[in-house]
N, C-alpha and C positions, 0 to 999 in steps of 0.2 A: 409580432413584437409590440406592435399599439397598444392592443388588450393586456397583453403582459406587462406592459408599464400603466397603461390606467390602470390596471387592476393593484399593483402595487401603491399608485398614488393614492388610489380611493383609502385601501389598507393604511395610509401613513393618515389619511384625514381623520381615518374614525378614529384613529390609535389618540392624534391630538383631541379631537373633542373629546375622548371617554376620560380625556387627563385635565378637561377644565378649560385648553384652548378658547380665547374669547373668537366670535362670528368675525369671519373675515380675515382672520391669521395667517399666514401662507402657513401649510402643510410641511412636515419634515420630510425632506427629498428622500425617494425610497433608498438609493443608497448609503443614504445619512443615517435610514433608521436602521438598515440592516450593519453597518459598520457600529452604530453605537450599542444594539444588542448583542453583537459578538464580542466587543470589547468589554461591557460589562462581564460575560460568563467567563471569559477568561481573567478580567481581574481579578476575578472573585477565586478563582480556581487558583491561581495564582499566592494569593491573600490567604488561602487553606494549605498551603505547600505542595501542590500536586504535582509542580512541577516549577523549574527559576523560570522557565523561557518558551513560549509557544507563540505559532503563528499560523493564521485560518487565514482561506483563500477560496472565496466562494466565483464561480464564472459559470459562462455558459462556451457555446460554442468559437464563437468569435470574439469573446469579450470577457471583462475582467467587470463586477461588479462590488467587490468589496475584498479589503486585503488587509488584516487586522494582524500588528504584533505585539506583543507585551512582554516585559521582563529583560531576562538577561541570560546569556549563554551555560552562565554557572551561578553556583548562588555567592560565590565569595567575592566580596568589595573589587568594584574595578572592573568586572568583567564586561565583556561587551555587550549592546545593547542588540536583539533579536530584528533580523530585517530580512526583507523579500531574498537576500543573499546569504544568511546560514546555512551552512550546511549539517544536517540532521542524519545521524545512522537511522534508516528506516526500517531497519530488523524484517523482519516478513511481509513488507511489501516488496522485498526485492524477490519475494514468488513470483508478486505481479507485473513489477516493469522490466524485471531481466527475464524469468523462467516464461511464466504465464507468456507475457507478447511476441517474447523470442518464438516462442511454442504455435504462437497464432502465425507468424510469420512462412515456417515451415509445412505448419500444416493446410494453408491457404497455397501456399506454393506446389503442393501435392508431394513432397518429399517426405513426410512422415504423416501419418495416416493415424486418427485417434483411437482407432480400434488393433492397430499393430501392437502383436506381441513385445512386452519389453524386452526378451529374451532375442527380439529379431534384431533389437541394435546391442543391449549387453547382455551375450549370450553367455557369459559369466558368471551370473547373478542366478546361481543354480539351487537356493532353498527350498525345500520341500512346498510345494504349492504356486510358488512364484511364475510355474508352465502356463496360468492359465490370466496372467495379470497384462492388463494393456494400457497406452499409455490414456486412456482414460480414465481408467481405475484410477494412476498416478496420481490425474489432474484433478480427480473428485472425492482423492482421500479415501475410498473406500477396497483399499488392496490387502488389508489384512495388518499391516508393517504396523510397529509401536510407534506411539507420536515422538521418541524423542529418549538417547541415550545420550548419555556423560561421557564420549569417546574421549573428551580433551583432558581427561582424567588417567585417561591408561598410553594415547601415543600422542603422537605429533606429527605432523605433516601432509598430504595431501594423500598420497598413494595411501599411505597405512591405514587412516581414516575411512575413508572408500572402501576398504577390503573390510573393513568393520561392517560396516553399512551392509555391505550386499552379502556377507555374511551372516546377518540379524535375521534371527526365523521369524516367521510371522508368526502374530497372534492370535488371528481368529483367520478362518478361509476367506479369499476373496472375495466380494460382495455379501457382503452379511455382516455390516457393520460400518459406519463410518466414524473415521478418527482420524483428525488433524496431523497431517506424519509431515516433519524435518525429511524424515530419512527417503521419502516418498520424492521430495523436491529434490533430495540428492542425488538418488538414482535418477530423475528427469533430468539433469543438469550433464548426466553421463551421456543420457540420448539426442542431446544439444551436441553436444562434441562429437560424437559419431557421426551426425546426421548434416553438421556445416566440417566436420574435419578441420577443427579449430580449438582453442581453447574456448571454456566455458565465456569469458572477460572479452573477449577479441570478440567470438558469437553476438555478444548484448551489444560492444561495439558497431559493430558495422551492421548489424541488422534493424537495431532499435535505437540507440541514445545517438548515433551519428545522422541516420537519416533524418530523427524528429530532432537534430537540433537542441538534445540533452546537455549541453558544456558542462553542464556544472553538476552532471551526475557519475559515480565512478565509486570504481572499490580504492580500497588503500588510499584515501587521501595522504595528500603529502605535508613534510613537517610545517610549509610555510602554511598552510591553510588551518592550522592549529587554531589560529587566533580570530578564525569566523566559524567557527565547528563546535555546535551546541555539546558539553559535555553529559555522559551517561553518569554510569556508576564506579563508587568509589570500590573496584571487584576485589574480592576476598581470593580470588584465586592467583591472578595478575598482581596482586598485591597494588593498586594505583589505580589511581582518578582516568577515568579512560577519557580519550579526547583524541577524535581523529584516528581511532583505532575501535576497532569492531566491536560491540559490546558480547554477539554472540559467543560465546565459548568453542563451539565446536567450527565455527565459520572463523572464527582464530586458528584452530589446528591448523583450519584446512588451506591456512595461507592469508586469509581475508576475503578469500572470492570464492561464494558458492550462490548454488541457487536458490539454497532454501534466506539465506542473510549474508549481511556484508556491503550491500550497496549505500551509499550516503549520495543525497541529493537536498535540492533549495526550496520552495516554495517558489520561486519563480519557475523551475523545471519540472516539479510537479505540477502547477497548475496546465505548463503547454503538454505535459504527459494524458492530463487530465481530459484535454480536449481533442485529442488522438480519437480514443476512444468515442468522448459524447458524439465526435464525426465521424465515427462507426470507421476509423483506420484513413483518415484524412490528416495530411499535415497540412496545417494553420499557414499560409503564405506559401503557398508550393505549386500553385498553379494547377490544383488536383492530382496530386503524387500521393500515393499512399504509403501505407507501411502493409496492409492488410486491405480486402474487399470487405464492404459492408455486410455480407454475407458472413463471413470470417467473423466480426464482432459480433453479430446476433449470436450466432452460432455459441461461443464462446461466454456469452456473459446469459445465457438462457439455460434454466433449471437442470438437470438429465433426466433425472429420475427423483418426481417429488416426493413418491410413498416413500422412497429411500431416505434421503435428505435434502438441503435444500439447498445444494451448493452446486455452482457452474462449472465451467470449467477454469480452475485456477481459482477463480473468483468466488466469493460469498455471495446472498442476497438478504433483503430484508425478513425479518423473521418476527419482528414488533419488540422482540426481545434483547436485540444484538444491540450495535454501536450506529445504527442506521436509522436508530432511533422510533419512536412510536407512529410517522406521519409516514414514511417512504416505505411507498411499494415496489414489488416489481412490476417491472420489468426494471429497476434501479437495481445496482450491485456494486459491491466495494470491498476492501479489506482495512485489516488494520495487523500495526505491526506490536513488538512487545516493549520498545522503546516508547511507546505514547503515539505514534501514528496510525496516523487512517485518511483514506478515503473511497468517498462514494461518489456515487453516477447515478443520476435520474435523467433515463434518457427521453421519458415521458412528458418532465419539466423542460428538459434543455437547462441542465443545471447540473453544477460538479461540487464537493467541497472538500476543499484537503485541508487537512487540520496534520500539524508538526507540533509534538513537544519531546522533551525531554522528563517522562516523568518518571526516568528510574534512575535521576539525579538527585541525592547522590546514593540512593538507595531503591531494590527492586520492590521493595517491601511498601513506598509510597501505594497509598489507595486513594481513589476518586476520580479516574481516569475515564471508567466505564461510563458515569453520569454527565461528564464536558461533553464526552462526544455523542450522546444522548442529548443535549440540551443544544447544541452545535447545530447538527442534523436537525431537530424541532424547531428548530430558529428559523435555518435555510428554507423547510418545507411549507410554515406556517405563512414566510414572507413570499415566496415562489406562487401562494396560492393567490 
């Protein structure tokens, strides 16, 4: 930790001299300079429309070192200002704090096994090929399954949607191909509920958001919480400015609670989510209580197969090209969701950074999303070094 803050001090020295600083200046405190370069990328992103409202949350293991918000929850007059307590739909990170940890949880506990058949918990799920799919395949996207049908367009409800799902042929055979599948997370979310004898919501509960001390993470938020709850889009389908209500379409069907999207959480429960993990399944003040063994998070946030792709289990990794930006390598890994969220884990740094916005307010159509969390990431890394 010495090194790592000299070396940030040194970092903050050269940065004032290259800018003219006269001999003998005090240096910008490193977290001074990393909170003012984060709040520039975001003004500025901000100032291009990419989004009314975002908030970055860079930390390490035990500690919070920079926590930057700008904007406002919606972009119309009045609305409220962006703080460590918004709550944000985080669309497809709910793979990773409800599916993915739930998933780590079980599987650490030896109650479901990565290489078990899907068919051993939904033996239902009878499409042509799907005999030879396991819940690996699920977790790395490479089961054959289409990334992604318009169910909310033909039924409604839970059951019917599911039957959709596990009805859907695949596209190509299993292993011989990776592609980002909803319906991949869905079917996982069925072998959560088999596998704890619970509902999908009750599983994330008592296994993950209650033990790490999530409060403020959950599906269906409620009306009174309207008025801290970053709004999405104004949906063509729902006909209405969604707020506090799910922007996925199909995690609407299916009630608000699924595995693939649905869950809304703060920046302040993302960041303690955040540090779960960099503590390899440690909760932060718990007197060494876990949620998972260290074992369990290598395991889980490391490659499978790289000729194949380059995705862990549940998890992404760096790729130079993605949202993790051009400096983060692996063994660092993250997601991002289609609301404007993301985050990453450099467990090489001992460093996390969640980035929250709303950038498909009030439309999905907003572009420049790619490049914040790109310049985000490069900020974290540059300054980490």
């Amino acid at each position: 930790m010495i090194a790592h803050r000299f070396a940030l001090a040194l970092l903050a020295l050269t940065l004032a001299a290259c800018a003219g600083a006269r001999p003998g200046a005090t240096p910008t405190p490193p977290t001074a300079l990393l909170t003012d370069t984060l709040r520039s990328i975001l003004t500025r992103a901000r100032a291009d429309s990419v989004f009314s409202g975002a908030i970055a949350v860079v930390g390490g293991r035990d500690r919070l070192y920079a926590t930057v918000a700008v904007g406002t929850t919606d972009w119309a007059p009045g609305s409220a200002p962006i703080d460590e307590h918004t709550l944000w739909d985080l669309a497809s990170l709910t793979k990773i704090v409800a599916l993915t940890t739930t998933m780590a949880t079980l599987v650490d506990q030896g109650i479901v096994h990565l290489d078990d058949p899907v068919r051993r918990w939904v033996p239902e799920w009878r499409v042509a090929g799907s005999e030879g799919v396991t819940v690996r395949d699920l977790l790395t996207h490479r089961s054959g399954l289409p990334a992604f049908k318009q169910y909310f367009k033909r039924v409604t409800g839970g059951d019917t949607v599911r039957a959709l799902v596990l009805a859907e042929p695949l596209e190509a055979p299993n292993r011989t191909r990776m592609v980002y599948s909803d319906l991949g997370a869905i079917i996982l979310g069925i072998v959560v509920e088999r596998a704890t004898q619970s509902a999908f919501d009750v599983a994330v509960r008592d296994r993950v958001l209650g033990p790490a001390h999530l409060w403020d993470t959950r599906f269906n938020p409620t009306p009174a919480e309207r008025g801290r709850t970053a709004a999405t889009e104004r949906d063509p389908w729902r006909e209405r400015l969604l707020v506090a209500e799910v922007h996925d379409e199909n995690a609407a069907a299916l009630g608000g609670v699924s595995a693939h999207a649905g869950l809304f959480s703060t920046a302040s429960d993302m960041a303690r989510f955040a540090q779960v993990w960099l503590s390899e399944g440690a909760i932060a003040g718990e007197g060494g209580r876990r949620l998972f063994r260290a074992e369990a998070a290598r395991q889980f946030a490391t490659v499978q197969d790289s000729a194949f792709s380059l995705r862990a289990l549940g998890w992404d990794t760096p790729t130079g090209e993605n949202s993790a930006g051009t400096r983060m390598k692996r063994p660092a890994y993250g997601h991002t969701g289609f609301t404007g969220t993301s985050l990453w884990i450099d467990p090489a740094r001992g460093v996390f950074v969640v980035l929250l916005t709303n950038r498909v307010n009030p439309s999905r159509e907003r572009v420049g999303i790619a490049g914040v969390r790109v310049r985000v990431a490069d900020a974290v890394v540059g300054l980490a070094r």
